[in-house]
N, C-alpha and C positions, 0 to 999 in steps of 0.2 A: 357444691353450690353454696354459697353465703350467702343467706338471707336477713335481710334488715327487719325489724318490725318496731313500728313505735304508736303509742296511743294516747288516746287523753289527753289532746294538749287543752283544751277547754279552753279557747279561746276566748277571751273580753275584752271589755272596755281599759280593764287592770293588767292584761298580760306582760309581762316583762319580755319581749320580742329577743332581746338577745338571747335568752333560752334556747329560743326555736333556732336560731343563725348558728348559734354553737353545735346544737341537734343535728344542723344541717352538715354544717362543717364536718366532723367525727363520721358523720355516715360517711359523707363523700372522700374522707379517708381510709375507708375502710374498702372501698372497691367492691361494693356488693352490687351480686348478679340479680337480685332480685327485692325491690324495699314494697314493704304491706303497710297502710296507714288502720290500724285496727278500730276506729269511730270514735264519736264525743270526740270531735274538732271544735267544737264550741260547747257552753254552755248555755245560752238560754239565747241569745240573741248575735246573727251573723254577720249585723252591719259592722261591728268592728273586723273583722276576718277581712270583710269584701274592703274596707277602708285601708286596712294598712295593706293590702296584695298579697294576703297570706298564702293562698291557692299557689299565687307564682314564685312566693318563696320555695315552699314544696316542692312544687317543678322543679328549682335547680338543683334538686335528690340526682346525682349521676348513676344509674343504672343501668346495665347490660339489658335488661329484661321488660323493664319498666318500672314504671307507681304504680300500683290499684289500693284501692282505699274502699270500705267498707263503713256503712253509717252506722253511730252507737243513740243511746237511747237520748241523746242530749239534743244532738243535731234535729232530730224534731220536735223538739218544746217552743222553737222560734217560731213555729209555721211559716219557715222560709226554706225549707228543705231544699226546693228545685230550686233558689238559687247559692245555693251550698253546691249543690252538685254542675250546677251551669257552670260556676268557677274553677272546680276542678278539673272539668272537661276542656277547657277552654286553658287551662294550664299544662294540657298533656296527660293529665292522670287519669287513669281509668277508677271509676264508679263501677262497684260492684253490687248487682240489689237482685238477689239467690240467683246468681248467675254463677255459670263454669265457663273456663278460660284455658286452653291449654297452652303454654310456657313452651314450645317445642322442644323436644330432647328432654326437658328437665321434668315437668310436674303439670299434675292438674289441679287448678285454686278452683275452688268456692269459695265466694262472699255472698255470705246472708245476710238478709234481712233482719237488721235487729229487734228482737220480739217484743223491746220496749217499745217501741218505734210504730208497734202494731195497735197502738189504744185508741187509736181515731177511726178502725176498720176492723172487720174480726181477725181474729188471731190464725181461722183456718184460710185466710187469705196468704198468709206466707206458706211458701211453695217446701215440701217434706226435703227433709236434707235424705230420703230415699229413692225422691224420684231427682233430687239435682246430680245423687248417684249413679242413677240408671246414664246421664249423658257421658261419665266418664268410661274406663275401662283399665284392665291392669298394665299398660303397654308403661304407665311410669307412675309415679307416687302420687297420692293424691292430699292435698293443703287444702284444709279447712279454715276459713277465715268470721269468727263469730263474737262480736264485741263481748258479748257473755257469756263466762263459763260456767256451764249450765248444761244436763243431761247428761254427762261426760264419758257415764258407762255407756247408756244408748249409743253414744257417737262410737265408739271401740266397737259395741258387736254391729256395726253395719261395714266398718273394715277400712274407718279414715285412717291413712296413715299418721298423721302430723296435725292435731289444732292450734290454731294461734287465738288467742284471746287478751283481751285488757279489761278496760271496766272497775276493777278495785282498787285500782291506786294501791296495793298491797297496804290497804288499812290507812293507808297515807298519814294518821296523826294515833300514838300509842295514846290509851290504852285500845282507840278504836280498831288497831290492827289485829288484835285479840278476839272483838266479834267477829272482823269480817270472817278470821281461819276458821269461824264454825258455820258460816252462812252458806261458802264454797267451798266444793271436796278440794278444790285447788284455787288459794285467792291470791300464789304468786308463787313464779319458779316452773318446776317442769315436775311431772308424775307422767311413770308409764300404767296402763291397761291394756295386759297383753300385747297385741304385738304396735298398738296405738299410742306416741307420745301428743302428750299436751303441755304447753308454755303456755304461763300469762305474765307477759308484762306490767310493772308495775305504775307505766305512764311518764308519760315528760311533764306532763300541768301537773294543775293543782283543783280539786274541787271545793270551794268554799274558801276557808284562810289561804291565804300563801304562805303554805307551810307545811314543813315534815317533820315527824320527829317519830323514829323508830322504821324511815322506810327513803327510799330514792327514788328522785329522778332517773329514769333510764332509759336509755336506750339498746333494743334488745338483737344481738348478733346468732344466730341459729347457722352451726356448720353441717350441712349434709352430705354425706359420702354416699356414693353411686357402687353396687357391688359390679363387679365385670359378669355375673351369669346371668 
């Protein structure tokens, strides 16, 4: 299965949109079975999103399997959440908020709720990634979808196969790349625990300047092979 994953585009008033058209292009030459939008599709405010037709640009992500997208700690500092997520809906994409989804043949996704996203409600209001496990079962792989990577042993001894996470722009501007590598056990790339891998994307936007220096733009391709037993 190929799966796509991309995050952070932090969309604004300043976004440079061909970014995202290019984003779009690449994936949709890549033929992937399955694309993850991993949250912070905006930064602070989503009436630019909703103005330029950003949701529908998204849409035209060609997938076998679908979009599902996942909110990060951004997308709620607008207090326009539900219509962040009305857009997407209404573009074809699934909203994921600690829900499980099963992929037939392929995998079971969860996308959580991102804990940033929890400061307006308490925090034991988001649903335990133990009991969104109890919906799955071992009949195929199970995809963790969590804008933050965060817990990441905890997540390994409950028995996720695969997390996908974004959130650090992999330090996005040197010398800042150097704290974030001591903030998270993983703030880009892939690390195995036991028999659980974790990727985190390094992001397509940009937070703050438009700029990198010591990290990329990416968009992130994940090939999974299926054993025959």
């Amino acid at each position: 299965m190929r799966l796509i994953a991309i995050s952070d585009l932090h969309w604004d008033s300043l976004v440079d949109t061909s970014v995202i058209e290019r984003s779009v292009e690449l994936i949709n030459s890549r033929n992937p079975d399955l694309v993850v939008i991993l949250g912070d599709t905006v930064t602070m405010e989503v009436q630019p999103f909703l103005d330029a037709r950003g949701a529908d640009l998204l849409g035209s992500i060609r997938s076998t399997h679908g979009i599902y997208v996942i909110l990060g700690n951004h997308d709620f500092y607008n207090g326009r959440v539900h219509d962040l997520v009305e857009a997407y809906t209404q573009a074809g994409i699934t909203v994921l908020r600690d829900e499980v989804v099963s992929i037939p043949g392929k995998c079971w996704l969860i996308g959580r709720e991102d804990q940033g996203g929890m400061r307006s409600r308490p925090l034991s209001d988001r649903v335990s990634l133990a009991d969104l496990l109890s919906q799955t079962d071992d009949s195929q792989p199970v995809i963790l979808l969590d804008h933050q990577p965060r817990n990441l042993a905890a997540n390994a001894l409950l028995g996720i196969d695969l997390q996908l996470s974004g959130h650090t722009h992999a330090g996005q501007i040197w010398p800042i790349t150097l704290l974030v590598g001591r903030i998270y056990d993983l703030n880009h790339g892939r690390m195995d625990i036991d028999t659980t891998t974790f990727i985190v994307t390094g992001g397509v936007g940009y937070w703050g300047p438009c700029l990198r220096l010591g990290s990329d733009c990416e968009v992130t391709e994940v090939l999974i092979s299926y054993s025959d037993k």
